[in-house]
N, C-alpha and C positions, 0 to 999 in steps of 0.2 A: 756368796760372792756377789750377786746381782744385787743383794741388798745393802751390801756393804758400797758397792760401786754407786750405788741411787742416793744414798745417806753423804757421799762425798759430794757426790756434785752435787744435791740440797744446799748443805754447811757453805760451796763457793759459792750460790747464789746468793742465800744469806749474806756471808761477808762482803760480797757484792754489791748487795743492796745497801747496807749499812754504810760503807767505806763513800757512795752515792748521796746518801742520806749527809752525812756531815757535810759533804763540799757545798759552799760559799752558793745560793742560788745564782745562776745566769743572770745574764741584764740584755737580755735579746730586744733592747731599745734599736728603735729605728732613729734614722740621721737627726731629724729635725727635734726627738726626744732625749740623745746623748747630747745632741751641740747647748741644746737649752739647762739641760745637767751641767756641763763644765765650764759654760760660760758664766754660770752663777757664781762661781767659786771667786771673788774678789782677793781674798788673802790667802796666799798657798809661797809655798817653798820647795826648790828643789837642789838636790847635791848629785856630781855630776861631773864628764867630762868635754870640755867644748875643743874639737876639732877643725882648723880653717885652711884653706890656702886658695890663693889664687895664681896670674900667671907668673907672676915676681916671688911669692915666698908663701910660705905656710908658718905654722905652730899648732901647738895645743894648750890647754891650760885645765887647769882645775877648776870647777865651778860651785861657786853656792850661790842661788839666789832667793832673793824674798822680795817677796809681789805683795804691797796692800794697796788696793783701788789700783788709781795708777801709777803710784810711788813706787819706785821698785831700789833695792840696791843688790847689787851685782860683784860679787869679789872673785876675781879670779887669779890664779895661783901659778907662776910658772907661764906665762906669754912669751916668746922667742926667748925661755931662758933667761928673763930679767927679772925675775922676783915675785912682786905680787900690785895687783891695781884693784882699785874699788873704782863703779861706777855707779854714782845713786843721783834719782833726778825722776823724772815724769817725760811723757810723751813728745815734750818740747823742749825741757832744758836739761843739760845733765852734766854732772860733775864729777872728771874722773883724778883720781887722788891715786901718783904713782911716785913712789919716793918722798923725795921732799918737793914735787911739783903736784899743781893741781891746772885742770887744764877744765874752762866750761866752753860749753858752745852745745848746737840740736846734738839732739843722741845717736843722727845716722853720723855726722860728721867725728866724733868719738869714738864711735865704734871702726868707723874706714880708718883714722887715725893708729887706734890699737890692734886691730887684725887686716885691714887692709882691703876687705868687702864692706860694698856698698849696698848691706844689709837696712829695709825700715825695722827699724829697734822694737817701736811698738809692735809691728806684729809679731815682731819672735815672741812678745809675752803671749799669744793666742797660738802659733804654731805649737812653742813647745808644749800647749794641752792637745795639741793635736785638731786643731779650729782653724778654719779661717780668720784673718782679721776685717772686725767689720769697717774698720779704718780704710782699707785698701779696697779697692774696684775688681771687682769679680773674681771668680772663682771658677775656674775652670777643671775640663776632664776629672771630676772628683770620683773616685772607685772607692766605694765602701766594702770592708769588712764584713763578717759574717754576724755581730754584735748591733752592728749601727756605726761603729767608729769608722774615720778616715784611713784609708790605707793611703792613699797619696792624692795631690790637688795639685793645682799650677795657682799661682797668684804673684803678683805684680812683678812678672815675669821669672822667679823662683817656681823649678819644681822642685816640691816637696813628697817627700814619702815618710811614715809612720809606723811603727812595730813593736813587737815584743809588749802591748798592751799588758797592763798589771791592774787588778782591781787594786786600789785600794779607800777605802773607809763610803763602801759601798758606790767609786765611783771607778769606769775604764779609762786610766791613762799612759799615753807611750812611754815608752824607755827605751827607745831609740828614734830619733828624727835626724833625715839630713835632708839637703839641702843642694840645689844647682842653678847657676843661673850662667850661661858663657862657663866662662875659667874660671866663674868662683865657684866654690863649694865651703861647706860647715858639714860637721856630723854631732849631735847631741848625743851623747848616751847619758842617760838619766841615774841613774844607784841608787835615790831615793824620794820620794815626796813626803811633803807634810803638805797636810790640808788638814780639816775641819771636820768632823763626824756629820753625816748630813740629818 
């Protein structure tokens, strides 16, 4: 019996170890080693849902986006109910294409137009990796993770918070980000990345 009982827990240490053995190594990167990891990432994609409201009204929508350098174009699905908008353009200019109208001007003033917060655009391309934007002036109360990633920061008067971390193609990114500034808020849930094998 004592033998039989020593041979069972053996086998679960074994399959233990093995089931250990396969998992994905750790990335127990510290801050200044993840932010330089994900800020490398120039062309990445993500599918997703973007959440807003401030102290007049909210929505949601459905998200895809694709990020090369600073080109981005941004389709979302379902904004108050009214269909569907692309918005594609750079850090300065942006064109959003809803119906039969196309509407350019900066891409804060586009974005307040389409959800109503007075989000800087550029940074969301660096929040939703879960980064500071080095566009914008300091960074405040930032709390790290257990990996090296952000769990939440304050910046240009947005706090932000960070979760549900997913490896994927050997790098740590959120899948969930939101967002508070006054009466506005955003909530990102992410569903999927593409990025680049590193």
């Amino acid at each position: 019996m004592k033998a039989a009982a020593s041979a069972i827990v053996l086998m679960l240490m074994l399959a233990g170890w093995v089931n250990q053995a396969s998992i994905e190594p750790s990335t127990n990167l510290n801050w200044q080693q993840h932010q330089a990891q994900i800020a490398a990432l120039q062309s990445w994609g993500l599918e997703g849902k973007l959440g807003f409201k401030n102290a007049r009204q909210g929505g949601s929508a459905n998200l895809s986006w694709q990020q090369n350098q600073q080109q981005y174009s941004v389709s979302l699905n379902g904004p108050f109910g009214a269909g569907s908008a692309l918005i594609e353009g750079d850090q300065y200019l942006a064109s959003l294409h809803q119906g039969d109208q196309t509407y350019s001007n900066a891409p804060e003033l586009l974005a307040q137009q389409l959800t109503g917060l007075a989000i800087p655009v550029d940074a969301l391309s660096w929040w939703a990796r879960g980064l500071p934007s080095p566009a914008e002036t300091g960074v405040n109360n930032l709390v790290q993770g257990p990996t090296g990633v952000a769990a939440s920061f304050e910046q240009a008067g947005w706090q932000l918070s960070f979760s549900n971390y997913r490896r994927k193609n050997g790098r740590n990114l959120p899948a969930k980000i939101t967002g508070e500034f006054g009466k506005q808020s955003f909530k990102l849930i992410i569903s999927s990345w593409s990025i680049p094998q590193l």
